[in-house]
N, C-alpha and C positions, 0 to 999 in steps of 0.2 A: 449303871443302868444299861442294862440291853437293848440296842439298835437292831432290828429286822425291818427290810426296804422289800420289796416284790418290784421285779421288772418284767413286763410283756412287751413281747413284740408283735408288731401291728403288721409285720413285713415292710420294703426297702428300709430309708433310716428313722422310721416311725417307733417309738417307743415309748411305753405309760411307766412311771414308776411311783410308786406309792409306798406311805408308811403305814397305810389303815385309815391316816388323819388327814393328809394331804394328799395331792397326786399333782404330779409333774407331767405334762406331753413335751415330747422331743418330735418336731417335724411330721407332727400327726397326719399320715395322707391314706385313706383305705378305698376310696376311689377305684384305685386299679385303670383309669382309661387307657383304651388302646391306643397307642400312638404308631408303633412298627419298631418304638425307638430300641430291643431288643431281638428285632430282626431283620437281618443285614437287607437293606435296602429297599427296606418298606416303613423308617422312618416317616412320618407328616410333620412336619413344625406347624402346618397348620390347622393341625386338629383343634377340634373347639374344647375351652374349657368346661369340664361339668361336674359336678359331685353328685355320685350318688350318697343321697339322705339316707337311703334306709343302709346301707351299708355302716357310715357313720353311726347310727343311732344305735344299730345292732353292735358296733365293735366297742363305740366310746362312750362311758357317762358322763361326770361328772370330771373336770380339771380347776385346779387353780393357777396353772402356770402354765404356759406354751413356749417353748425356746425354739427360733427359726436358726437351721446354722445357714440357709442360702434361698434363695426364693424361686429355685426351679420347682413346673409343674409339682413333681414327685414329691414334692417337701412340703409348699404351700397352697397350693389347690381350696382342698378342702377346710382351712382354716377358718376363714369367716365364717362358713357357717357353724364349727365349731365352738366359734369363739362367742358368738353371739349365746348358743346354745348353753355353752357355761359361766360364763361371764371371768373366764380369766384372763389374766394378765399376760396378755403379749410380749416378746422379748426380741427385739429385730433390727437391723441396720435403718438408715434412712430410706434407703430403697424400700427392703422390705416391706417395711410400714408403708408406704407412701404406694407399694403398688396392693396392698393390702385395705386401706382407703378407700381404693379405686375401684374396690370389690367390696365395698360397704361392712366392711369392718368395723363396728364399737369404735369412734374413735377415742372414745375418753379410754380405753382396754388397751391403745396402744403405747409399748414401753421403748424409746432409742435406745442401744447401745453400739456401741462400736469397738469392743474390749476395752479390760480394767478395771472395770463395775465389778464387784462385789457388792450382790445385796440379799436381807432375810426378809423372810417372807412368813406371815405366820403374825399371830396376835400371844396374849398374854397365856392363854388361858392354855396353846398348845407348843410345843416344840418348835416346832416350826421348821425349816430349812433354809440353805442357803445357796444362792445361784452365782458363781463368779463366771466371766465373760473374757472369751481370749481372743484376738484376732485370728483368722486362720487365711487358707485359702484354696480356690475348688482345685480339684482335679483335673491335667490339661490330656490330649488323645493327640499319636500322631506326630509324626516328625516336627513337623512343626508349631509342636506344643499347643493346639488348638484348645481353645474354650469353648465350652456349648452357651449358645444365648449369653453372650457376656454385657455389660452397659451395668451403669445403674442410672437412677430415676430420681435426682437430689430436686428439694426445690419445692414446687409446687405439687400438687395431687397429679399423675396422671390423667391419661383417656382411661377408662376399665378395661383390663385384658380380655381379650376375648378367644385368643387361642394361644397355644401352649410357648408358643417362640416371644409371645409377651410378657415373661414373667421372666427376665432375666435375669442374670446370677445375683448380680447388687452387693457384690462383697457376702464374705465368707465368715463364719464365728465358731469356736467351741468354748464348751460349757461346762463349770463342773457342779456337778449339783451335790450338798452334802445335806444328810438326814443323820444326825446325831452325830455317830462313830464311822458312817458309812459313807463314802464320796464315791461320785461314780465322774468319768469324762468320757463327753460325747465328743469327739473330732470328727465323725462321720466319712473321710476322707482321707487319702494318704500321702495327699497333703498337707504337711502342720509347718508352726513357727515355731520350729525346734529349741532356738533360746528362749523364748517368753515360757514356755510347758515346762524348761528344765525343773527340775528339785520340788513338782507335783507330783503327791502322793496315792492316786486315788485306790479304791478296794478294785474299784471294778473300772477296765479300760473297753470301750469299745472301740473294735478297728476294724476298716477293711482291709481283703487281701491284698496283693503282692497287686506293684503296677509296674509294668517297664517304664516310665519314666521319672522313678523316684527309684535311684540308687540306694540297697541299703535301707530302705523304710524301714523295715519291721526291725532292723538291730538299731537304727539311730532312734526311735519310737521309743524302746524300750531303755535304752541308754538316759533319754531324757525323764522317761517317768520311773525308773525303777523296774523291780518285776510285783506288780500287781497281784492280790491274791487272787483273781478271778482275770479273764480276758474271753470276752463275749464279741465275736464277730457279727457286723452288721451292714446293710445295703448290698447282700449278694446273690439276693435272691432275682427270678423274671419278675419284676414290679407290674408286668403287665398281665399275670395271669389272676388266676382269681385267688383271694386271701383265704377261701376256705379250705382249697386243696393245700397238701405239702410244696412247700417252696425247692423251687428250682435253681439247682447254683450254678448259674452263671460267672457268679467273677471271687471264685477262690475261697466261700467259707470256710469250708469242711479243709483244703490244705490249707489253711491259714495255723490250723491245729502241729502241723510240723513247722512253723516259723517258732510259734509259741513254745514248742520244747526245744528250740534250739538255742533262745535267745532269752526267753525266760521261764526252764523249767522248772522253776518251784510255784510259777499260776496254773490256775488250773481254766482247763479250755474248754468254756461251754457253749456248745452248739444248739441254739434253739430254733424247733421250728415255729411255721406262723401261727401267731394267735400262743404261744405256749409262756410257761414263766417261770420264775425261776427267784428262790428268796435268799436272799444273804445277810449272815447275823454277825454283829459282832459283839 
């Protein structure tokens, strides 16, 4: 039987994927708030959190699954109201969830994981999918390997965040989601846990570009998953400009396209812009 999946991009590491039956969200944030954090020294960590609705409701419908890989602004923001909005199933660390709560999130919607989980998703009547769970870890800037917003929030609920430097990282995840014949992994980051990914097969890898301080990423990346038929760069765009215009590369999509033929020329390198999509059959 014939597998065909459709993925869009929501722009940064926001992604829907769907078989027609189901739809998966990856890090759903369309938001867009200004923070500076894309322009040198106009930063605010204390900008306030806010969703815009109508952007949401214009970009996303219907979800059955939400997968967080980390709980900065950019990733989880706009989730609760998401999440209410569709009534899917949350996938997120302790932190996560917990500062997820704290912004009045469904709690019976929320799902723990911490990698290793493997789970379907799906009733009798459809296919269904499956979501397996890997540890990972964010991305550091900086001689001295700094973390943006780092802590997590084990334990009890939270205060509710109320600006963007409260929603810190809380541990890191990727995700491989498989729809029949077709597996896609979201690592988000170039940052991964190179032995746990080893001898994962998926059709379609998403990565970001090149970082000075991961030696080697895109060949050791590729070494552990193989060459993918497909390789979809992701998180490169200004997150702060608006989702309707074309997206802005900032950090390496478009050359990520020469890592890709050097290190796995037989994938093929799709570059999408915001809002576009893109279907893979097997």
């Amino acid at each position: 039987m014939t597998s065909e999946v459709t993925v869009r991009w929501l722009g940064t590491n926001a992604w829907e994927i769907t078989d027609g039956t189901a739809t998966v969200l990856v890090d759903p944030y369309v938001s867009r708030t200004y923070t500076g954090a894309t322009k040198p020294g106009e930063f605010n960590p204390e900008t306030p959190i806010t969703i815009d609705e109508s952007a949401v409701d214009e970009h996303i419908g219907g979800a059955d699954s939400i997968l967080i890989t980390h709980a900065h602004f950019d990733h989880i923001a706009d989730v609760p109201y998401i999440a209410e909005k569709t009534g899917a199933t949350v996938l997120g660390t302790e932190t996560h969830l917990n500062l997820l709560r704290a912004m009045d999130t469904p709690a019976e919607q929320l799902a723990q994981v911490g990698g290793g989980e493997l789970y379907k998703f799906g009733d009798a009547a459809t296919a269904g999918y499956t979501v397996e769970v890997f540890r990972s870890s964010h991305g550091v800037t900086g001689k001295h390997k700094s973390l943006l917003f780092p802590g997590t929030r084990p334990g009890e609920t939270p205060d509710r965040p109320e600006v963007i430097k409260d929603l810190v990282e809380g541990g890191s995840l990727a995700y491989l989601v498989t729809f029949g014949e077709i597996s896609l992994f979201f690592n988000a980051l170039p940052s991964f846990h190179q032995h746990e990914i080893e001898g994962i097969r998926p059709t379609v890898l998403f990565m970001q570009g090149a970082n000075p301080n991961y030696p080697d990423y895109e060949e050791r990346l590729f070494a552990a998953v193989g060459s993918p038929p497909y390789v979809i760069p992701t998180h490169w765009d200004d997150y702060e400009e608006p989702l309707t215009e074309p997206a802005v590369d900032l950090f390496g999509g478009a050359a990520l396209g020469d890592k890709v033929a050097q290190y796995s020329p037989d994938s093929q390198f799709v570059l999408l812009d915001h809002l576009e999509s893109f279907t893979i059959e097997a």
